[in-house]
C-alpha positions as a Python dict, from the first residue, in 0.01 Angstrom:
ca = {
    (1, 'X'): (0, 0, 0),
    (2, 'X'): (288, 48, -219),
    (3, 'X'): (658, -37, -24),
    (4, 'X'): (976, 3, -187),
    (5, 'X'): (1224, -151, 103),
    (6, 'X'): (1636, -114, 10),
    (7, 'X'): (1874, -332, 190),
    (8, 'X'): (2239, -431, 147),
    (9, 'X'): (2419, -132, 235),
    (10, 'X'): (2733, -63, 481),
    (11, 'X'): (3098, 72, 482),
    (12, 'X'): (3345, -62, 277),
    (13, 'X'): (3741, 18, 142),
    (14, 'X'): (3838, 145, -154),
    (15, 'X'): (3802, -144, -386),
    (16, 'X'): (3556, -344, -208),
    (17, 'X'): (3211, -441, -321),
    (18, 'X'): (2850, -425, -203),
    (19, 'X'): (2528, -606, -307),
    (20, 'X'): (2206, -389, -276),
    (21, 'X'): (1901, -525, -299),
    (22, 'X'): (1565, -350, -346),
    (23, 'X'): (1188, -518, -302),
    (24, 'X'): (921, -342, -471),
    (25, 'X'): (550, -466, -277),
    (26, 'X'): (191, -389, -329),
    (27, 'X'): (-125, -456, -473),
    (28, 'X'): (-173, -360, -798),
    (29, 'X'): (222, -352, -895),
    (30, 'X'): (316, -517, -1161),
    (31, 'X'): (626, -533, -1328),
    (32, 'X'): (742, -172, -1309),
    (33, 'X'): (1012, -9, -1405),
    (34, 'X'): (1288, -27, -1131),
    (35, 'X'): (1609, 167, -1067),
    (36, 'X'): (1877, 306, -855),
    (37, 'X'): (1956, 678, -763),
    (38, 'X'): (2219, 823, -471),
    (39, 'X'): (2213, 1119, -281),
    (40, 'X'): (2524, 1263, -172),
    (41, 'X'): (2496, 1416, 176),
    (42, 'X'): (2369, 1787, 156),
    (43, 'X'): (2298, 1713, -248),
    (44, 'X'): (1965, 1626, -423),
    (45, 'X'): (1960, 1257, -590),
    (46, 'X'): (2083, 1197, -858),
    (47, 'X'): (2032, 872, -1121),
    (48, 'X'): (2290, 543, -1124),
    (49, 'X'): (2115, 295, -1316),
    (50, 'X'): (1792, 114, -1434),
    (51, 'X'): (1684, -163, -1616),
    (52, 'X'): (1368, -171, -1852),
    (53, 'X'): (1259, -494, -2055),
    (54, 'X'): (1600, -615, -1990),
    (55, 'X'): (1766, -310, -2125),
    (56, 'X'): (2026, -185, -1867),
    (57, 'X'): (2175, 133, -1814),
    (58, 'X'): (2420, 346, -1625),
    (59, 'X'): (2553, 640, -1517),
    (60, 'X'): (2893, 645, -1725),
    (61, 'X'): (3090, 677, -1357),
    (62, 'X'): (2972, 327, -1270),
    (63, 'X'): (2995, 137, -1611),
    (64, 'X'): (3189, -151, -1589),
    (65, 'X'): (3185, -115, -1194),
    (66, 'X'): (2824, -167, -1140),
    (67, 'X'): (2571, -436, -1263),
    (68, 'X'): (2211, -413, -1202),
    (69, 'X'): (1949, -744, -1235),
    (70, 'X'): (1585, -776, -1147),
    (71, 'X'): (1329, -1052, -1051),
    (72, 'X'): (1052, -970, -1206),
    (73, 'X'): (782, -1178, -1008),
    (74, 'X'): (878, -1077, -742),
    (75, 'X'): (948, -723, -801),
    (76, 'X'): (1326, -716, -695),
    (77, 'X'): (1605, -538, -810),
    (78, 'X'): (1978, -552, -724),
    (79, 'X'): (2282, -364, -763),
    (80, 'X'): (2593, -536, -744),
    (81, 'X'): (2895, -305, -688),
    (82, 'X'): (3283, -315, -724),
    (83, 'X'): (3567, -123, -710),
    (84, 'X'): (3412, 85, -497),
    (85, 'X'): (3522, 451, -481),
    (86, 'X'): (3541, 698, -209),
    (87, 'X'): (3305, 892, -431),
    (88, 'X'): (3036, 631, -409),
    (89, 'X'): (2972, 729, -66),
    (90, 'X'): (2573, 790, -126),
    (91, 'X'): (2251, 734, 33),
    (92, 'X'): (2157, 444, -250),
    (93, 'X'): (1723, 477, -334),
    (94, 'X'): (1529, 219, -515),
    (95, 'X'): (1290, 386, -755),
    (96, 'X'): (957, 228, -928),
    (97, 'X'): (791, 368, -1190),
    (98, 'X'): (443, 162, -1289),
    (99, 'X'): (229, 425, -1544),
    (100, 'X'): (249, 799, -1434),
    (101, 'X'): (346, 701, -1067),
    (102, 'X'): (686, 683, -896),
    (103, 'X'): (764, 524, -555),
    (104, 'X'): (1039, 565, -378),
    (105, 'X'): (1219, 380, -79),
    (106, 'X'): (1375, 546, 215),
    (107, 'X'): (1769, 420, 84),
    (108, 'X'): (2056, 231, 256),
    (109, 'X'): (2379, 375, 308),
    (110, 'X'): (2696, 299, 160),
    (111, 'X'): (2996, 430, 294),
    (112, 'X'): (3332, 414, 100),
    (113, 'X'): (3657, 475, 322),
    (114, 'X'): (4056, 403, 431),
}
């Protein structure tokens, strides 16, 4: 019954920013681990930032470009994003990790462009 659910993506300049927003649901599923990966088209994912207990960290080509914040009631993580690169162009994923299991959302697209 688990649903990880991504929203917030679209296409953007160079420069621009993007809020993503991520909502973890299900019985059972509390207060897991939460982060972001991207997939590059025709590449396997790879990780961009997550936040544990508070702690936050980052891939080092988004640091100081990207911020990411939960609520933890409700599950929900975000991922604010500026300065915005053509090479952010991804397929952005929420990830959840509660124990030894991982759930994953289907992503939302963000598209970085002249």
């Amino acid at each position: 019954q688990v649903q990880i659910v991504e929203s917030g993506g679209g296409s953007v300049q160079p420069g621009g920013s993007l809020r993503l927003s991520c909502v973890a649901s299900g019985s059972g599923l509390y207060m897991p681990n939460m982060g972001w990966y991207r997939q590059y088209p025709g590449q396997q994912r790879e990780w961009v930032a997550t936040i544990i207990s508070g702690s936050k960290n980052y891939i080092d080509s988004v640091k100081g470009r990207f911020t990411i914040s939960r609520d933890d009631p409700n599950n929900i993580v975000h991922l604010e994003m500026s300065s915005l690169k053509p090479e952010d162009t991804a397929l952005y994923l929420c990830h959840a990790r509660l124990g030894a299991r991982d759930y994953w959302g289907r992503g939302t697209q963000v598209t970085v462009s002249s």
